[in-house]
C-alpha positions in Angstrom: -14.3 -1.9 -3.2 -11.7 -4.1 -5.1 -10.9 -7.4 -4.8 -7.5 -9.4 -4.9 -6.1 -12.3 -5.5 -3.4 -14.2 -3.5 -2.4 -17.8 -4.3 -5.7 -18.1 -6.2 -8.2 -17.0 -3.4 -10.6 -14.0 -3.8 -9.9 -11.8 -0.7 -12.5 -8.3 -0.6 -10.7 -5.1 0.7 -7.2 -4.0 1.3 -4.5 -6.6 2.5 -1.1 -6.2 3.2 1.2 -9.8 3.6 5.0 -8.8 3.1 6.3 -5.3 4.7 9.7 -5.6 2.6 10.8 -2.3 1.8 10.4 -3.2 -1.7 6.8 -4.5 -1.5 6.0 -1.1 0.5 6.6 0.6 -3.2 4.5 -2.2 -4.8 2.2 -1.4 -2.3 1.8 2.2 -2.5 1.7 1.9 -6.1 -1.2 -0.7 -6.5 -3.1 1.2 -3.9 -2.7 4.4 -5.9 -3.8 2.7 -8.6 -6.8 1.6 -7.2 -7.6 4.6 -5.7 -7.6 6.5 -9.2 -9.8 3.8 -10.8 -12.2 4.0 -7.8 -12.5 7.7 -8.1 -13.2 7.3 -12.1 -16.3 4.9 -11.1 -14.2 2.0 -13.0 -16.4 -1.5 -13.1 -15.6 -4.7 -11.7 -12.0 -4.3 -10.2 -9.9 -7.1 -9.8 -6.1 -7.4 -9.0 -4.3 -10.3 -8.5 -0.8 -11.2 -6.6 1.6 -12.7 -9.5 5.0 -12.0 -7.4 5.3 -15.7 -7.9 4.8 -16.4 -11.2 6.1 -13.1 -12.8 9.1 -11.1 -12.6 8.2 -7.7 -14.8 5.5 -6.8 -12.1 4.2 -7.7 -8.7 0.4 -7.1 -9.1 -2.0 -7.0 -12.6 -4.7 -4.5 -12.2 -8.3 -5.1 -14.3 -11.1 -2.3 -14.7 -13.8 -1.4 -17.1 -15.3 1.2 -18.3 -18.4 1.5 -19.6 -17.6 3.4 -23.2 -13.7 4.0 -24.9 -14.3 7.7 -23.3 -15.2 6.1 -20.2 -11.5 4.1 -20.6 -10.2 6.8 -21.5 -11.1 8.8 -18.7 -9.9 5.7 -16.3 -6.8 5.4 -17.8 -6.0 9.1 -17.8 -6.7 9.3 -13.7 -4.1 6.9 -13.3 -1.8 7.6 -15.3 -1.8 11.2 -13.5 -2.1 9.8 -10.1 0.9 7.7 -10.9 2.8 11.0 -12.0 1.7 13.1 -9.0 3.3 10.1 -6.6 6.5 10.6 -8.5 6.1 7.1 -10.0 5.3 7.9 -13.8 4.5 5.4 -16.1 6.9 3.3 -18.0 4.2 2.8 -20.5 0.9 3.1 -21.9 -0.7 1.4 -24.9 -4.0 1.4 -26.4 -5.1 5.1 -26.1 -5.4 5.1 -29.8 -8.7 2.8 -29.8 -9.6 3.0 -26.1 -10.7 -0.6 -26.0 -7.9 -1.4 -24.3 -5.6 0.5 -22.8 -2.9 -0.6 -20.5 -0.6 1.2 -18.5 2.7 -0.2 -16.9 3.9 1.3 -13.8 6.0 -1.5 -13.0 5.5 -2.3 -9.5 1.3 -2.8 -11.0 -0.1 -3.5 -14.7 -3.1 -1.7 -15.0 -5.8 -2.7 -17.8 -8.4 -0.8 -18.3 -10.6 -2.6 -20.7 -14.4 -2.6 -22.5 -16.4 -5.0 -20.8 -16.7 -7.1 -24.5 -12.4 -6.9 -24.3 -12.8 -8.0 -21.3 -14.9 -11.1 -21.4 -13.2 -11.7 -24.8 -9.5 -11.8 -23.5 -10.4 -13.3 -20.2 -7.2 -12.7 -18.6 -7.9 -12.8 -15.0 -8.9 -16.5 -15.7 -5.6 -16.8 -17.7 -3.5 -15.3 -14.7 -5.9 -17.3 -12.2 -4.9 -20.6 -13.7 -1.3 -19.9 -13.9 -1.6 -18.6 -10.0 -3.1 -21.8 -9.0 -1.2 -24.1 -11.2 -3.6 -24.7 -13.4 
């Protein structure tokens, strides 16, 4: 189960708002993403709404795994889930290191981060604050 975020309130499950053609796409693409990090056993997943504050991408996908193979592994499922939808990635950084590995398939940003990154970076709180003005 994921959660997500819309105008800074925590909602559990799967929720659909706008049936624009074009958030269809976003949607189909954040629930393939999620799907892929559910099947991978990714920790703690959050996404959260930012069509309001940011143009480059309508939803920002968090994960963990539990190791950098773990990541790895996390990352890899999505990025070939993407590909199998037709909607390859535009990007991916961090596979080097595997701490941190992010993957932009511009509709969603996926990160898939080490719990440590994670708590470290803190940027649900960051995103959170700037959804709720804060």
């Amino acid at each position: 189960m994921w959660q997500t975020i819309f105008d800074a309130n925590i909602y559990t499950g799967d929720r659909v708002t706008d049936t624009s053609p074009a958030n269809l796409q976003a949607e189909a693409v954040r629930k393939i993403a999620l799907q892929a990090l559910e099947d991978l056993k990714a920790e703690n997943i959050v996404q959260l709404d930012v069509r309001p504050q940011a143009s480059f991408t309508d939803y920002m996908i968090f994960a963990s795994g539990n190791s950098t193979r773990h990541v790895g592994a996390i990352a890899d499922s999505v990025v070939e889930a993407a590909k199998a939808a037709g909607k390859p990635p535009l990007g991916i950084e961090g596979e080097d290191v595997g701490e941190w590995i992010l993957i932009d398939l511009g509709d969603a940003v996926v990160h898939v981060m080490l719990p440590d990154v994670r708590s470290y970076y803190e940027l649900e709180k960051l995103w959170g604050e700037e959804l709720s003005g804060g």
